[in-house]
N, C-alpha and C positions, 0 to 999 in steps of 0.2 A: 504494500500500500504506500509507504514512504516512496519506494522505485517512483510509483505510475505519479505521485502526486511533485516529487520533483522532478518529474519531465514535463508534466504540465507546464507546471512553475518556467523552465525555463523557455518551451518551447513558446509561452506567451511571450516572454522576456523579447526573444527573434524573434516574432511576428511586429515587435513596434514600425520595424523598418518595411516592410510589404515586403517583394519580390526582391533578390538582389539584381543589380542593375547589370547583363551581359558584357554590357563594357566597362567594367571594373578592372580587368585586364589589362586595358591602356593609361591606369594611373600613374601614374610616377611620383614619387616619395619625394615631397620638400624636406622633411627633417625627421627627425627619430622620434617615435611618437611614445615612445618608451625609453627614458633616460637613465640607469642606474647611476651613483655616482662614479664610477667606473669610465661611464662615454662621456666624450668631450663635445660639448657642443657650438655648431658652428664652427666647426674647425676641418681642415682637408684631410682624410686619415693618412698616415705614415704607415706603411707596411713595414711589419718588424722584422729585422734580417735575423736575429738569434734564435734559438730554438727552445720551443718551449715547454715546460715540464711533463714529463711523458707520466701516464697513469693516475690521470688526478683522482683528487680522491671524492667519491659519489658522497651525497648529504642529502638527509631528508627535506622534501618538499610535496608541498600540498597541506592541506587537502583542499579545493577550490582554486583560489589563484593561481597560476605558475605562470611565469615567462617561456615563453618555448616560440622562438618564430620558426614558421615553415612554409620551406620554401616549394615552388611551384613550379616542374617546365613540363615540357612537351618533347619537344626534335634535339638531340643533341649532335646535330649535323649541319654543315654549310647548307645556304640557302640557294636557289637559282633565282628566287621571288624575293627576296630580303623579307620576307614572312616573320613578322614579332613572334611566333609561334619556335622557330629554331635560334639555336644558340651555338656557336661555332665551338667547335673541340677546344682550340687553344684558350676560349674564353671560358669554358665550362673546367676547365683544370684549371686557369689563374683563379676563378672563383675557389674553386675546392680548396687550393694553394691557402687562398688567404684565411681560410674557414680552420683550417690544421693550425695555422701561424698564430693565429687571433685563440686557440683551446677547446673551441668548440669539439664537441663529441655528439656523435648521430643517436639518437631515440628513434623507438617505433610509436606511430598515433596509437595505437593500446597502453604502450607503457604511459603515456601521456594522460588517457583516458582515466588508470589505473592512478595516476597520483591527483588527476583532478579528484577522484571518487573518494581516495580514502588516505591519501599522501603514499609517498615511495620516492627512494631513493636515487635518483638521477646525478649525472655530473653535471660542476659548475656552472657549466655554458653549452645546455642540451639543444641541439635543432634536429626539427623533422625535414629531410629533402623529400618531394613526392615527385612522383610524374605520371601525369594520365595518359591514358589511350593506351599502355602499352605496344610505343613505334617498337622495332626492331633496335633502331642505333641507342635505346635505351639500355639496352644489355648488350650489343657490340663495341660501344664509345664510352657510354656511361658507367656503368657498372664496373669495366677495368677500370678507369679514371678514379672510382671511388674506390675502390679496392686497395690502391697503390697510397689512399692515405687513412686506410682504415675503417672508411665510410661505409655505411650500407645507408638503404630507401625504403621509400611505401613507392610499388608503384600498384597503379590505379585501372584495372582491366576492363574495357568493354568483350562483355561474352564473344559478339560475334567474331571479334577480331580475333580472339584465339588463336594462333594458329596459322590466320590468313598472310597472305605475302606482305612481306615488309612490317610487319608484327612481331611481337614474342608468340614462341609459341610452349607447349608444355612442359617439354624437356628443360626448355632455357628459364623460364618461371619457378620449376620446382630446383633449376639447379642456385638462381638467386636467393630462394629461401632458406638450401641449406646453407648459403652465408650468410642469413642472419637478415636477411628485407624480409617485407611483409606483401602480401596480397591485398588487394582492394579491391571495389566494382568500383565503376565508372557506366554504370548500365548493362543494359542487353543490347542498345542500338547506338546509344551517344543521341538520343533525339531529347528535345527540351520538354520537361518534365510539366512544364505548365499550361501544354497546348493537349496534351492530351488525355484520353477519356480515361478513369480510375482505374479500368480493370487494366487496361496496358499500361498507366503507372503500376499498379502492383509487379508487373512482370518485368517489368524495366527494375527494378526495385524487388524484389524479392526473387523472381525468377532469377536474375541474372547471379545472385549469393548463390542459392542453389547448385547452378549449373557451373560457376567455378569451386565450389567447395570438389563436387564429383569430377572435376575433371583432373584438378590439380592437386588433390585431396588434402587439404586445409583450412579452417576455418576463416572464413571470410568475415572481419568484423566491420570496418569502418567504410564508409558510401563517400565517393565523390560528384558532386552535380554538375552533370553535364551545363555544360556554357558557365559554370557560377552561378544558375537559376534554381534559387530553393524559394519556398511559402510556407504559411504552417503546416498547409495539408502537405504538401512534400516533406516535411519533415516530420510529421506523426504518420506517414506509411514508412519512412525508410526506420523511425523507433520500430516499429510493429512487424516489419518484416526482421527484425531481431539485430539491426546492428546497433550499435555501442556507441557511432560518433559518427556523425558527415563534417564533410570539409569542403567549403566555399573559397571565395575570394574576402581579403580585409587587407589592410594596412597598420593592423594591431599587431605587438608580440603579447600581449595579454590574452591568454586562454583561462576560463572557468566553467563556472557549472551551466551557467545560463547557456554558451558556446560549443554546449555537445554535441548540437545536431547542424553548430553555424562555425566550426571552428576557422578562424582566420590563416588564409594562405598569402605570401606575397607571390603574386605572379613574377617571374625574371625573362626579361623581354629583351631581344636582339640587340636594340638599342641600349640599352643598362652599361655603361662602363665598370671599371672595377671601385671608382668611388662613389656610382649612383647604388651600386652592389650594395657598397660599407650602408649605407645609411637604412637599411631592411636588418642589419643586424643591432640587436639593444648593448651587445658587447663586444668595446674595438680595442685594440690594442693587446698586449700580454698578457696572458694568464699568469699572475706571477703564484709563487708559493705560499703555502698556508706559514 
């Protein structure tokens, strides 16, 4: 009873805003919207050349508030379009580069889930990286990229794609999860959840867990919405169809309770330098020691 009445609770919380806006995508981040004393603000960040302390040590956090930003791509491959959608290799490793340098260490949206719910243990400077659709060069480009500095992801499956060309397909899905990523849906089709009729949300939406839990045999917890379009009713079918957390588009590193079914992602878009990058993180500079 406490469960169903704090999802209410929250899911009214995200309904203040109505629909989220498709193009939320093409924002771009004036300043840090989240300042610990730690970031400096208004200032150009310096990338640190020393190296920083290897095996920090995890501290309890939660229950409700945490900082955690997560970040958001698609194509981690040159463009022929200059498509805001893809992010060029050399830029998708100076980013990871700086993410290793600055202490950051990768979370899964469940362990995230799990410390909003009830608190858990996380390192100092936790981020989620996600990427929807599951492309192909997610697990050809990406995935080595993050490997090489210890990273893993959530990535974010639409059912049909499974498999299909230029896709992940099963093999390569179940082989990123024995290192340590997580599965997600991203639908059954990628179609926007707010044009159509209940019973094909439901299967957009619950079908599509289903049919990756049996294919890839893992439990499917957290929804991604396709275009960044969620409502209430999108969000009390993807609670109902049994996941744990959806994840939208925001400009927040503040994740809580009210944000379970609206968790904030920054989108990272072609154009993004490595200091329009810095400013999506709430911690720049040195990890130094306890």
């Amino acid at each position: 009873m406490k469960k169903l009445l704090l999802t209410f609770i929250f899911l009214i919380s995200a309904c203040d805003g109505g629909v989220t806006n498709k193009e939320a995508i093409t924002s771009t981040p004036q300043s840090i919207l989240f300042t610990p004393v730690e970031t400096q603000k208004n200032s150009t960040p310096v990338l640190p050349t020393q190296t920083l302390i290897s095996n920090p040590i995890w501290i309890p956090q939660g229950p409700n508030e945490i900082v955690v930003p997560i970040l958001l791509y698609h194509h981690i491959t040159e463009s022929s379009t200059h498509s805001q959608y893809y992010i060029e290799p050399k830029d998708f490793e100076e980013q990871m580069q700086l993410l290793n340098r600055w202490g950051y260490t990768t979370i899964t949206t469940t362990m995230l889930v799990e410390a909003i719910h009830k608190g858990l243990s996380l390192p100092p400077r936790p981020i989620i990286i996600t990427f929807d659709d599951s492309n192909l060069d997610n697990y050809n480009i990406a995935f080595p990229i993050m490997q090489k500095y210890e990273f893993t992801g959530v990535v974010y499956i639409v059912g049909r794609y499974l498999g299909a060309e230029n896709f992940i397909n099963v093999e390569q899905a179940k082989e990123m999860v024995n290192a340590g990523w997580e599965i997600g849906s991203h639908s059954m089709n990628h179609v926007d959840l707010s044009t159509i009729t209940s019973d094909e949300r439901w299967y957009e939406i619950h079908g599509s867990r289903e049919f990756l839990e049996k294919e890839i045999g893992v439990p499917v917890l957290t929804f991604a919405y396709p275009f960044g379009v969620y409502d209430c009713n999108i969000m009390d079918v993807t609670y109902q169809a049994g996941y744990i957390a959806g994840v939208g588009l925001g400009n927040s590193n503040d994740q809580c309770t009210y944000d379970l079914f609206a968790l904030h992602r920054h989108a990272i878009k072609l154009e993004d330098d490595i200091e329009t990058f810095s400013l999506f993180l709430p911690w720049q500079g040195e990890l130094q020691s306890p």
